[in-house]
Phi, psi and omega in degrees: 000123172295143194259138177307116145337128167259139192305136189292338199204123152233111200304155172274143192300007158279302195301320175299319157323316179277333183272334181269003180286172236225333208290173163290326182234097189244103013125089213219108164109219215135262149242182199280150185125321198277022196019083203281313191302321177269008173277339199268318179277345201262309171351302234274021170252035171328285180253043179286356189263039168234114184294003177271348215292121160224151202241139158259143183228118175282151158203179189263331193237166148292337206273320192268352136036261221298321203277340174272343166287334155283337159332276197306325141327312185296316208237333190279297175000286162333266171330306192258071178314159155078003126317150177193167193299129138248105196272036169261301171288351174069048165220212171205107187271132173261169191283343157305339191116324197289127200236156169233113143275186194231136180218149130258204188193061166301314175256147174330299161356278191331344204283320188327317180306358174265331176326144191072325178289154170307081165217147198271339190224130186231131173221108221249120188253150169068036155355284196294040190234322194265122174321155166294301183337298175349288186284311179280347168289309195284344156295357204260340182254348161283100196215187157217123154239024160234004171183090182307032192237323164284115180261134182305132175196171198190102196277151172213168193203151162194181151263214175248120209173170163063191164304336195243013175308321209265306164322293194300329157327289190282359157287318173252278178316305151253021181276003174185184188270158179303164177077347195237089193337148086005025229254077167006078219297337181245330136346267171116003182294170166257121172237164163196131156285156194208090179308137172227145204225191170252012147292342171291342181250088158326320169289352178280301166337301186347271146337306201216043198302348151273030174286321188277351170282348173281323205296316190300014144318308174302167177284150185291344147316302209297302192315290191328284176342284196275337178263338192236357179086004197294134173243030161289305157283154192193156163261134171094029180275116226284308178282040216284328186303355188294119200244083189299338154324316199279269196273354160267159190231175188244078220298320178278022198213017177162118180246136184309125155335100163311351176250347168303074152041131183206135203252137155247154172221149181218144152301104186285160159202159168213302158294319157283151198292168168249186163216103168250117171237117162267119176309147162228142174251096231277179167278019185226031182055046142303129175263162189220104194268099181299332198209160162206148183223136198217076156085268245222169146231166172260136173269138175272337164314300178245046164045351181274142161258148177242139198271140213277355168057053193249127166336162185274332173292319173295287212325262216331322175292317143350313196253343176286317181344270183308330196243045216263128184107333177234202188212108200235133185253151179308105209234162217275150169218182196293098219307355184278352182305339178271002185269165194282141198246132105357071160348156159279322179262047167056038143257182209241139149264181183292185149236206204248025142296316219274356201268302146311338176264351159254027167251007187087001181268080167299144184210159185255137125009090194268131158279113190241052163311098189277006180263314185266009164287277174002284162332292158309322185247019158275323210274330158282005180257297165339152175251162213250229181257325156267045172049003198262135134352154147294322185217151184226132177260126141300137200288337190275016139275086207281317193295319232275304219237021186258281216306285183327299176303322199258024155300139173233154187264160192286123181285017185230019182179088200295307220307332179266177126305159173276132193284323179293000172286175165264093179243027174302294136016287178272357178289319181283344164271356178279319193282350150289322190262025190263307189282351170211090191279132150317153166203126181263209232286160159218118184320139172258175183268152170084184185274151208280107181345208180199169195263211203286328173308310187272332169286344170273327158296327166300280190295351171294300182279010174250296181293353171290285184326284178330293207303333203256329193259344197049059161232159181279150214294336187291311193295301191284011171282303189324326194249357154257134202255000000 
């Protein structure tokens, strides 16, 4: 009996599960292992026995590529005889005529270099590397107008990482349960995530049965990250001491003092949301972030915010609005607000401090040192010696606190953030913890206070005495303990 050929590639029933899907957007992975790279490249030879059919195989940079041009080396050969590379174009041609290229997008830019091409099948490794903007450009390329047999479609794959962490989160992951379409409401595409594990892959035991004894090697965001696929956690997640337990208060169970001291601070935007946030300052210098105005929409199609492209004159009104009634002083913004704007007919205009400021809404000059803004609001994230925080958010700043956890720091420079984020949020608490820099502590003389919380409760209760006893507030502090 002749013996059956053994097959060059055989998938695993995760990976066949991610390859048979139907959806327009399918979503692959998590955590390492479940062979996510080769299900994106083995994807794209759908059609290849078709001559219109053309496939893109993605990476963010060129350099990284490189692991998907040896997959393919490794398999298409095989698989497809008489096919081959071209490395000036950077594809792989078939004997139908049907091509797969190898592409990047390092700069935003770069997607623009796609214009005019075709591709019935687009497959993108490494997801989170890639902007939303990016990413939604490539829908405009993903098409067939020559041969209705092909259907257009767009595979990704990833770990939980990078820049594009918080978008691939808020697209895929949670917007339904794994495993489960997706159907856009205004759109009508389809998207699903299809979750992976290294269990999934039976050839990885195989092969490399100390892989997961490397991974408990990593620091523990990384594990968590690459063994369970979790996307709470991340590498390079900038704030990791951020707590909502910790740092958040609860506004209905505790109201800012009418007498603390209160700042607006603001982010400019326009096509990008702006942000403006208000401060309280406790008597022990503490900040207390009250409020927030964000701006901004969500487009619900593509999960991205957008700046509502509102004057700089509505915003101040905007802002006289919201804060009508307290008596909040001018706290720092974004120091380009002072600069002079350029007309489309090349004459200079105000700019959009002096435009605010004739609505009556004043702002100071934001220091915008970002490594010791960085810096200042980790030392206000830190617990102090009574364990307590520096800075407290209201749990009702809903963007403050969508954003803020999912910054990551810049791989080309840790000491900063990544710029490319949604840091509307923290650029206006950096430039607070900037204008009431922590300094340290200096033991004080005579015996030792209590915290802000117990001295207020002291003067209140110093000041009941007084009004019912007629003694003045110093003497009747003295006598309550």
């Amino acid at each position: 009996m002749k013996k059956e050929p053994e097959a060059l590639w055989t998938p695993t029933p995760k990976q066949e599960e991610f390859l048979s899907r139907w959806e327009f957007e399918v979503f692959y992975g998590g955590a390492a292992g479940p062979g996510k790279t080769d299900a994106i490249v083995m994807g794209a030879l759908r059609h290849v026995d078709k001559p219109s059919y053309r496939g893109l195989l993605l990476r963010r940079t060129f350099p990284r590529l490189a692991e998907i041009l040896e997959r393919t080396r490794e398999y298409y050969p095989q698989i497809i005889p008489g096919c081959h590379y071209s490395g000036t174009d950077h594809k792989w041609i078939f004997p139908s005529g049907a091509t797969i290229m190898l592409g990047h997008m390092e700069h935003e830019s770069d997607k623009y270099g796609y214009r005019g091409h075709e591709f019935g099948y687009i497959g993108i490794d490494e997801l989170t590397e890639f902007t939303l903007t990016q990413y939604l450009f490539l829908f405009t390329r993903c098409r067939s107008t020559r041969d209705i047999s092909i259907k257009p479609m767009i595979r990704s794959a990833s770990n939980p990482c990078d820049i594009g962490h918080l978008w691939v989160k808020e697209r895929f992951v949670t917007i339904t349960e794994p495993g489960k379409t997706f159907t856009d409401s205004e759109s009508g595409l389809s998207r699903i995530f299809i979750p992976g594990l290294m269990e999934d892959n039976p050839h990885l035991y195989e092969n490399d049965p100390d892989y997961e004894k490397r991974l408990k090697e990593l620091p523990e965001i990384d594990y968590k990250r690459f063994r369970f696929g979790i996307w709470d956690v991340f590498e390079g997640q900038i704030f990791t001491e951020l707590n909502k337990d910790v740092h958040g208060y609860n506004p209905k169970t505790f109201t800012i003092p009418p007498d603390w001291e209160r700042y607006h601070t603001f982010d400019w935007g326009y096509a990008k949301p702006a942000s403006v946030g208000w401060y309280a300052v406790d008597y022990d210098g503490k900040i207390w972030r009250y409020r927030e105005w964000y701006v901004g929409k969500r487009d619900e199609a593509t999960k991205s915010w957008q700046g509502l492209r509102m004057s700089p004159t509505e915003i101040a009104r905007g802002i006289k609005e919201r804060e009508r009634g307290e008596n909040v002083r001018p706290g720092p913004a974004d120091p380009s607000i002072w600069h002079k704007r350029v007309r489309e007919d090349h004459t200079v205009g105000p700019s959009v401090a002096e435009e605010m400021t004739r609505e009556g809404v004043y702002f100071l000059k934001g220091d915008n040192d970002r490594i010791l803004g960085k810096q200042q609001f980790h030392s206000r994230l830190r617990l102090d010696d009574g364990n307590q925080p520096n800075i407290y958010i209201s749990t009702e700043c809903e963007n403050w606190w969508r954003t803020i956890p999912e910054l990551r720091e810049d791989e080309k420079n840790p000491e900063d953030l990544d710029t490319r984020q949604e840091d509307h949020c923290y650029d206006e608490t950096r430039y607070m913890c900037m204008f009431r820099p922590l300094r340290p502590r200096v033991q004080p003389k005579g015996p030792p206070r209590g915290s802000f919380m117990d001295e207020r409760r002291r003067y209140i209760k110093a000041k009941q005495y007084a009004d019912r006893y007629g003694e003045n507030i110093d003497s009747a502090y003295q006598r309550i303990k």
